[in-house]
N, C-alpha and C positions, 0 to 999 in steps of 0.2 A: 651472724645476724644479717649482715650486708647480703651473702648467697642465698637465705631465706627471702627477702625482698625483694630482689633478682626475682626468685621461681613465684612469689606472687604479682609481681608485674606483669612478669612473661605470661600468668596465665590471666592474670585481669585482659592484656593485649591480644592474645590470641581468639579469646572468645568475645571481645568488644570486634573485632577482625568480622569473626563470624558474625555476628547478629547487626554491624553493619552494613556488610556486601553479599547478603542471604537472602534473597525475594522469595517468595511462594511456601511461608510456616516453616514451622519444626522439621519438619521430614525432612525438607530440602536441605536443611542445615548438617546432618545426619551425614550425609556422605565427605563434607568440609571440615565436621568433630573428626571422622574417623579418620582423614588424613591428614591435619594438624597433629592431636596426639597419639596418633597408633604413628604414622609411616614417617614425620616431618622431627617431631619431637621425642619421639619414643617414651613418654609418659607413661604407656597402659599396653597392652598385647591387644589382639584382634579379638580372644575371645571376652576379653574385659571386655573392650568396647560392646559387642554384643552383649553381656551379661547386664553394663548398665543403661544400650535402650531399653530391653524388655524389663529392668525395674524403673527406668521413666516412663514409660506408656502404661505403666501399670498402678503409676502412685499419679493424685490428684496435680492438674496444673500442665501447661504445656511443657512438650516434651524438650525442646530444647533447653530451657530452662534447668528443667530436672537433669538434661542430661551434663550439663555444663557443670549442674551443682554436684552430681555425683564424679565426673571426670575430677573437677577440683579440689573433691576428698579426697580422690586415691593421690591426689597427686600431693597435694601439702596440707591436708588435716583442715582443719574448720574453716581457716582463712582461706583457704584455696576453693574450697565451697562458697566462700564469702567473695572474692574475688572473680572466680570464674562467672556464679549470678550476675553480680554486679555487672561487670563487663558485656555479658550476652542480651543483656536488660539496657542498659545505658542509651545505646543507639536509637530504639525505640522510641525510648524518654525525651531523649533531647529533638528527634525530629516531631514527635506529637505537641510540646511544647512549643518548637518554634513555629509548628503551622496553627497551633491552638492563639498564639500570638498576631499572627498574621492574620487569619481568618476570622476573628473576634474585631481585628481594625478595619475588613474590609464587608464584615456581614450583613451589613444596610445595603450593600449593593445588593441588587435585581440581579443578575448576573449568578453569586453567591446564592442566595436565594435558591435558585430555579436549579441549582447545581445541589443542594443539597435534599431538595424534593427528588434529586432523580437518585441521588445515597440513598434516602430513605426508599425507596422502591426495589432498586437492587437488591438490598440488605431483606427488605421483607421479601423477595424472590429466593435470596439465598435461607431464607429461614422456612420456606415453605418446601423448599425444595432438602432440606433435613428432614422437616415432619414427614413427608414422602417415603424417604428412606427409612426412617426409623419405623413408620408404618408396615413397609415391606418386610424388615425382620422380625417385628412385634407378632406373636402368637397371637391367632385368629380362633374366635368364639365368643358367646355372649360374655364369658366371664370376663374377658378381656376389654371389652368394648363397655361393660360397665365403670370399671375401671379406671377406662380411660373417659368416659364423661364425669363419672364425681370427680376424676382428680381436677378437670376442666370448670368443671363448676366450683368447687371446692376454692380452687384457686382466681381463677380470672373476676368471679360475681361473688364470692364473702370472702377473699382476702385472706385466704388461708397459707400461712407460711409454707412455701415451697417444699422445704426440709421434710416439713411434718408428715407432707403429702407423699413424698420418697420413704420415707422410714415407713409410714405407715402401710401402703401399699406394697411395698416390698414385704412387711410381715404379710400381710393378706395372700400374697402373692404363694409366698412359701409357705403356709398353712393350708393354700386350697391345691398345692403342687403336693404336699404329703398326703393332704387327705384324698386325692384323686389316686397317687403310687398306691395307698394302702387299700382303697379299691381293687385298682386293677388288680393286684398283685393277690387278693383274695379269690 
């Protein structure tokens, strides 16, 4: 019992490590998983490590995250899943709390204010600068450009749940993608 709790420490601590002293997302963490437990710990093999980012970036949620939660299966079964989460998530938590603290006592300031008006612009720069991109790989055509206005209207002016508009457009999507194959293919 005592060396089981050992190996869920060790891995609670090694990925609280990570998601402490890791700047710039998921990815950047990637290179710190795979030399903690491939080369430091020996945990997992090199091709594990590979085998589980490409089913972290492949399942919903960020990928460090995932990857932490799948490294701490292989490593000690659900708790080590439980643990290595926990640990890569923690960091986050506690610095958003303590600036959610801070910045909540000091938000009446002018200063605050004017700082957060220029987050708000950043953030809608980094989000416009997504639609861009996602625009550049989006298939080009009327059908598509329809598409993308209901779901735009659909959603932003009646309030249509997001979900519905994915699920449903993705059926539309693959019913006018078969019925075009079965065109051409005639």
């Amino acid at each position: 019992m005592l060396k089981k709790l050992k190996v869920l420490f060790s891995v609670f601590w090694v990925f609280f490590r990570i998601g402490a002293f890791t700047f710039g997302g998921g990815y950047a963490m990637i290179p710190l998983i795979s030399e903690e437990t491939v080369n430091r710990r020996k945990w997992i093999s090199e091709s594990d490590i590979l085998d589980i980012i490409a089913i972290a970036e492949s399942t919903p949620g960020p990928v460090a995250i995932n990857s932490a939660t799948f490294v701490g299966y292989r490593v000690a079964g659900f708790w080590g899943s439980f643990f290595a989460t926990l640990g890569v998530v923690s960091p986050s938590f506690i610095i958003i709390l303590i600036l959610s603290y801070v910045l909540n006592e000091f938000k009446s300031l002018k200063a605050v204010q004017y700082a957060f008006n220029g987050i708000r612009a950043g953030v809608l720069a980094l989000i416009i600068k997504a639609l861009i991109k996602m625009y550049k790989q989006c298939p080009k055509g009327v059908f598509y450009y329809v598409i993308m206005a209901l779901s735009l209207v659909a959603v932003a002016f009646f309030k249509f749940p997001v979900i519905y508009c994915i699920i449903g457009f993705a059926a539309l999507g693959l019913v006018y993608s078969l019925t075009l194959k079965g065109k051409v293919e005639k």
